[in-house]
SEKE-565029 format. One record per residue: residue number from 1; residue in one letter; x, y, z of N, C-alpha, C, O in turn. Coordinates in steps of 0.05 Angstrom, whole numbers, plus 5000, padded with zeros to 4 digits. Example, Ala and Ser with C-alpha at 12.3 -4.5 7.8 and 13.67 -1.06 7.14 Angstrom:
% SEKE-565029
+-----+-----+------+------+------+------+------+------+------+------+------+------+------+------+
!   n ! res !  npx !  npy !  npz ! capx ! capy ! capz !  cpx !  cpy !  cpz !  opx !  opy !  opz !
+-----+-----+------+------+------+------+------+------+------+------+------+------+------+------+
!   1 !   a ! 5264 ! 4886 ! 5156 ! 5246 ! 4910 ! 5156 ! 5264 ! 4934 ! 5156 ! 5285 ! 4934 ! 5169 !
!   2 !   s ! 5257 ! 4955 ! 5142 ! 5273 ! 4979 ! 5143 ! 5258 ! 5001 ! 5157 ! 5268 ! 5023 ! 5161 !
+-----+-----+------+------+------+------+------+------+------+------+------+------+------+------+
This chain:
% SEKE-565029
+-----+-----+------+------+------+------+------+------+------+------+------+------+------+------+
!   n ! res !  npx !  npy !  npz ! capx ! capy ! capz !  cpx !  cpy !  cpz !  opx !  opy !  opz !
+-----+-----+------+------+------+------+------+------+------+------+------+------+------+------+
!   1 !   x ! 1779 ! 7395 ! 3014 ! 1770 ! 7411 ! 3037 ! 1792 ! 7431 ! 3045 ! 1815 ! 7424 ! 3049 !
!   2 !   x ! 1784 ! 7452 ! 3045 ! 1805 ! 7480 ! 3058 ! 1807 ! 7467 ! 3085 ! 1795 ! 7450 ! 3097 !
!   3 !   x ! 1837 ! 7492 ! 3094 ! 1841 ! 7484 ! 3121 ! 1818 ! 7497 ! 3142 ! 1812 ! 7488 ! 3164 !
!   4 !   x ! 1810 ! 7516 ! 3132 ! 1785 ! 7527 ! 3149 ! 1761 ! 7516 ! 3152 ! 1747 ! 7517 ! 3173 !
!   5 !   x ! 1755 ! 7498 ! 3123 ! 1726 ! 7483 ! 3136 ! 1736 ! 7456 ! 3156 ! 1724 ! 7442 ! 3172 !
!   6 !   x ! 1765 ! 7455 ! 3145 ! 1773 ! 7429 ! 3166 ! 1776 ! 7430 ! 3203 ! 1770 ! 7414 ! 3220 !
!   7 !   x ! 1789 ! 7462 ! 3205 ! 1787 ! 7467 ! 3227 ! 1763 ! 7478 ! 3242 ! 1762 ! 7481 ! 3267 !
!   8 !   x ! 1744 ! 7483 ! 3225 ! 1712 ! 7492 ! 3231 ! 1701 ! 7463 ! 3237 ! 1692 ! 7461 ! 3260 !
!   9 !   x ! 1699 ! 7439 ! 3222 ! 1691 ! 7417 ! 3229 ! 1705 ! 7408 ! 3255 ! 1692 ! 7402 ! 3275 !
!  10 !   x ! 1736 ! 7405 ! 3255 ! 1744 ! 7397 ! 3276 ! 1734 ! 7411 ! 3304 ! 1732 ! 7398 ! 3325 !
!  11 !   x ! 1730 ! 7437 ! 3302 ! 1722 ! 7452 ! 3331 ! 1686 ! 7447 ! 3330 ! 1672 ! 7446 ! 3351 !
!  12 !   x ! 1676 ! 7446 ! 3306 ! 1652 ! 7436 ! 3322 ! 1640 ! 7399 ! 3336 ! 1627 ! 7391 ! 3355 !
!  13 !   x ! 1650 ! 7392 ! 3322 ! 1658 ! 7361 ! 3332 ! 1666 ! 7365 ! 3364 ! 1650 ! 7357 ! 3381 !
!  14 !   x ! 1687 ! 7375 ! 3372 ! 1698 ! 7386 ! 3389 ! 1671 ! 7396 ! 3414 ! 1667 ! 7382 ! 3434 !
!  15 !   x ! 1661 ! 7414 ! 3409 ! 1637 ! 7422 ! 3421 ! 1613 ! 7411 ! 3427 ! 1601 ! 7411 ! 3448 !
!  16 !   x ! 1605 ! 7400 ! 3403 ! 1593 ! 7363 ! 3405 ! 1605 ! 7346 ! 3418 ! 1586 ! 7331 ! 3424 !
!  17 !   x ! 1629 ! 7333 ! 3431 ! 1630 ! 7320 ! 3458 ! 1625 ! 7334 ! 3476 ! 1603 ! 7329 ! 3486 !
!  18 !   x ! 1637 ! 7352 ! 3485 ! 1636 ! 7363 ! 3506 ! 1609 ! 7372 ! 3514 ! 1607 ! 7376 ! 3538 !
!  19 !   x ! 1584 ! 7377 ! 3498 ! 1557 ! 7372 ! 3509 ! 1558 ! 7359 ! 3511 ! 1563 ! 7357 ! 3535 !
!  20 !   x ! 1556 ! 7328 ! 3498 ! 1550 ! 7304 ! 3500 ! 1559 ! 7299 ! 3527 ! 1543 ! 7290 ! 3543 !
!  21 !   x ! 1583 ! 7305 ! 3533 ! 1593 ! 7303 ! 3566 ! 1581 ! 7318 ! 3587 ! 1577 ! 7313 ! 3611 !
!  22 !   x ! 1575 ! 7339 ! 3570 ! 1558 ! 7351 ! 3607 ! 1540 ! 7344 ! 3610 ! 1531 ! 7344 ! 3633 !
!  23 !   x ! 1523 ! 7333 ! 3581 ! 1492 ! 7322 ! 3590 ! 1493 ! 7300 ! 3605 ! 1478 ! 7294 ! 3624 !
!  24 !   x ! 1515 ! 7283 ! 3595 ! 1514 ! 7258 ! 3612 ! 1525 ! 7256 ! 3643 ! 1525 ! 7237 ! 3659 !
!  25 !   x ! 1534 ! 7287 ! 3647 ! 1545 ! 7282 ! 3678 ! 1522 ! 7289 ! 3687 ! 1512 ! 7273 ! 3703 !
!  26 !   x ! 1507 ! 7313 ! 3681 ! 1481 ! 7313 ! 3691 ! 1462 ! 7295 ! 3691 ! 1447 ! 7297 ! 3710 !
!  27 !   x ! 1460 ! 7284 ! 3682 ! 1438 ! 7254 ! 3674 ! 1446 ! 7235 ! 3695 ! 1428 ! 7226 ! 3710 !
!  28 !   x ! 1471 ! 7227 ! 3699 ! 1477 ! 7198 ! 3716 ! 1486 ! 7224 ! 3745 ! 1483 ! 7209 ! 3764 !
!  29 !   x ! 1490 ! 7239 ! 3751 ! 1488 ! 7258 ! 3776 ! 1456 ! 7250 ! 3790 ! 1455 ! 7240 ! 3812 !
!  30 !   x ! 1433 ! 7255 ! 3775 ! 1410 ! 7253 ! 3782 ! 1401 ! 7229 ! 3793 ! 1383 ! 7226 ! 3809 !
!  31 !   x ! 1423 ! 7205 ! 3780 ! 1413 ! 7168 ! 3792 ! 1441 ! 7174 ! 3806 ! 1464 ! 7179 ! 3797 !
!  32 !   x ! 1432 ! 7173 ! 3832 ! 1458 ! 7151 ! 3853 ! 1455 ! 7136 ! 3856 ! 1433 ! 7128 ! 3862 !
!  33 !   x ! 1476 ! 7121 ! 3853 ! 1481 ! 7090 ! 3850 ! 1482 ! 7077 ! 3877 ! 1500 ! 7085 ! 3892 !
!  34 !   x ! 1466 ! 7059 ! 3885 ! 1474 ! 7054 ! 3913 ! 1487 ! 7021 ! 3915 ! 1478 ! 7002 ! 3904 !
!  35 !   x ! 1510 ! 7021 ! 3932 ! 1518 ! 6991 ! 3938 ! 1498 ! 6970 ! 3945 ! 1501 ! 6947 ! 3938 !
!  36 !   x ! 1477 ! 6978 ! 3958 ! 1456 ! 6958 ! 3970 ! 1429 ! 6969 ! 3967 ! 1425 ! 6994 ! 3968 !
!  37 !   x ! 1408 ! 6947 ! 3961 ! 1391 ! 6967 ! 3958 ! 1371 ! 6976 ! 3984 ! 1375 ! 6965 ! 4006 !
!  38 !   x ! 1357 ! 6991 ! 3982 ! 1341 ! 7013 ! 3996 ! 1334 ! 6996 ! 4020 ! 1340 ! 7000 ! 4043 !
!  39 !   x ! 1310 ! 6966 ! 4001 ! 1297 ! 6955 ! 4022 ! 1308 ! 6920 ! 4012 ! 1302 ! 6910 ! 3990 !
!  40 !   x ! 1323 ! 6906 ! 4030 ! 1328 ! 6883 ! 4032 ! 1301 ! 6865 ! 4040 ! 1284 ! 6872 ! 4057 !
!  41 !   x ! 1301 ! 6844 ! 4028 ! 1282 ! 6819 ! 4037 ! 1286 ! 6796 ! 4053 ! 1300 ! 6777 ! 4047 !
!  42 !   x ! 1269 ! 6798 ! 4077 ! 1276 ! 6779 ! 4097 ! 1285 ! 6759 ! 4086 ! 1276 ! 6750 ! 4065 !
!  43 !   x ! 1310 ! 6748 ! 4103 ! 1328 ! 6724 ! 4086 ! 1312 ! 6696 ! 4101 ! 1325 ! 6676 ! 4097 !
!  44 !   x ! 1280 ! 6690 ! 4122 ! 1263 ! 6680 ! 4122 ! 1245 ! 6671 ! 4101 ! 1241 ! 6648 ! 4095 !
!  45 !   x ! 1235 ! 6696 ! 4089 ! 1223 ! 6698 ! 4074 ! 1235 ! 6679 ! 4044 ! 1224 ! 6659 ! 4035 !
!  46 !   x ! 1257 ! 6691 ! 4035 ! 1274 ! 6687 ! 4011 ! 1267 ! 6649 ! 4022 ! 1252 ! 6636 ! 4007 !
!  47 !   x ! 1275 ! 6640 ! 4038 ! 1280 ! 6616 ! 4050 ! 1249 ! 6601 ! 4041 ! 1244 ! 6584 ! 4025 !
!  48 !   x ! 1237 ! 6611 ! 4055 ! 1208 ! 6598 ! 4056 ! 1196 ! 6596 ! 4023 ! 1185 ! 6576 ! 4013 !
!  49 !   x ! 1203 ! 6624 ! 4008 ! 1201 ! 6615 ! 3972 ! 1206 ! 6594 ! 3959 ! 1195 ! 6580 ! 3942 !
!  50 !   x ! 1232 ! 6593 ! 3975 ! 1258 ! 6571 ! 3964 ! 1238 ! 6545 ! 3965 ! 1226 ! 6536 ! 3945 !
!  51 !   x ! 1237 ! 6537 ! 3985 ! 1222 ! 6517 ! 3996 ! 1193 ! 6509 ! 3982 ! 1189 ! 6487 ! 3971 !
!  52 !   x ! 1176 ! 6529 ! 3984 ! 1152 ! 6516 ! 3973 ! 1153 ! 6521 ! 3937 ! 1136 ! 6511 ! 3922 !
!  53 !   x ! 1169 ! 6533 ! 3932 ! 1183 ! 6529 ! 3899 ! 1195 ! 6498 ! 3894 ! 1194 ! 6488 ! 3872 !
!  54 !   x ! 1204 ! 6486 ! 3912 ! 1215 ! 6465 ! 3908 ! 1240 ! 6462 ! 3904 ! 1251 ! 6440 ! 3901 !
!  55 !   x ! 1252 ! 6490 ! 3904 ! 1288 ! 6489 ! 3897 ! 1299 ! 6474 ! 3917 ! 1319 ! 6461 ! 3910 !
!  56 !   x ! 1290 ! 6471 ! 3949 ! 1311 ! 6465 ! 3967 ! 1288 ! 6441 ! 3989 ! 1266 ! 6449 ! 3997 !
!  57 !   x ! 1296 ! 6418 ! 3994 ! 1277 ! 6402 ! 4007 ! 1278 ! 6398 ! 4033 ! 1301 ! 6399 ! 4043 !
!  58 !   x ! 1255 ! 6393 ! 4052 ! 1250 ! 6399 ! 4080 ! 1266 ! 6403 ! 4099 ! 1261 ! 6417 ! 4119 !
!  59 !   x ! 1297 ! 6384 ! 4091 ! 1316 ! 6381 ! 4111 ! 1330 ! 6401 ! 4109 ! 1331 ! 6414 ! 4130 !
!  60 !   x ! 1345 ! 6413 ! 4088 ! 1359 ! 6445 ! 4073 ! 1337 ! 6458 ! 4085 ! 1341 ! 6465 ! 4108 !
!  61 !   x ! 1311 ! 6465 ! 4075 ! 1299 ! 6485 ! 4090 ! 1302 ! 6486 ! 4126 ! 1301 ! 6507 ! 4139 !
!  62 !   x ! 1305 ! 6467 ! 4134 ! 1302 ! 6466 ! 4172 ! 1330 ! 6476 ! 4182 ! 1334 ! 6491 ! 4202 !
!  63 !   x ! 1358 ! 6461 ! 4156 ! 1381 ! 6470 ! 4165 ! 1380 ! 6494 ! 4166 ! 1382 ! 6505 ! 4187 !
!  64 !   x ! 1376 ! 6509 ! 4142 ! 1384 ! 6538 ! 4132 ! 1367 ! 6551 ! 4163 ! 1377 ! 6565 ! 4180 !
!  65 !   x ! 1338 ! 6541 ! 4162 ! 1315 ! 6557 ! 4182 ! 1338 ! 6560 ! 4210 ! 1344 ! 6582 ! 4217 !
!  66 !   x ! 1350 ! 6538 ! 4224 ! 1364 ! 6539 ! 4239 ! 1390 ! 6545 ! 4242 ! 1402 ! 6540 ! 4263 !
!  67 !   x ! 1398 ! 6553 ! 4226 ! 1413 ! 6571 ! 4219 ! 1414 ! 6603 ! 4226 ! 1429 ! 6616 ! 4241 !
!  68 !   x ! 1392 ! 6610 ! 4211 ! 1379 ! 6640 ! 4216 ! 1372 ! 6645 ! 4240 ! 1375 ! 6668 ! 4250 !
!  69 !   x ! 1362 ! 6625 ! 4252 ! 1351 ! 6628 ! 4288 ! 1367 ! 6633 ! 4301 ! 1362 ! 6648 ! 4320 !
!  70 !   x ! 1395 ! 6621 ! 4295 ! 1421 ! 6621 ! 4310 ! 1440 ! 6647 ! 4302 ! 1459 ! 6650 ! 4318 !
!  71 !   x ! 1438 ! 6661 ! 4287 ! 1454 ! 6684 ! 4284 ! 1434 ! 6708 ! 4292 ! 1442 ! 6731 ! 4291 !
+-----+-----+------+------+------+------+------+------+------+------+------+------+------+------+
């Protein structure tokens, strides 16, 4: 390989990241990322799932329930 097709390959390679980079700043610019999401679910609700799923039994459900009442 001459030094010219080497440095022709190297500068287009070259040009090929650097799209690859702007497409991608544009791409993830469009999604903001948020710490929490939009709409949270009553932590009642989550509770009362729990419960008739069977993960957590009557007494855990009443603590946790009274719990929530109290804060």
């Amino acid at each position: 390989m001459t030094s010219t097709a080497l440095l022709l390959t190297a500068a287009l390679l070259f040009l090929l990241a650097v799209v690859i980079g702007v497409v991608m700043v544009v791409v993830l610019s469009r999604h903001p990322r948020h710490a929490f999401p939009a709409h949270t679910e009553d932590p009642r609700e989550i509770l009362r799932r729990r419960y008739a799923a069977g993960e957590i039994d009557e007494a855990e459900y009443l603590r946790r329930l009274s719990t929530l009442a109290n804060s």
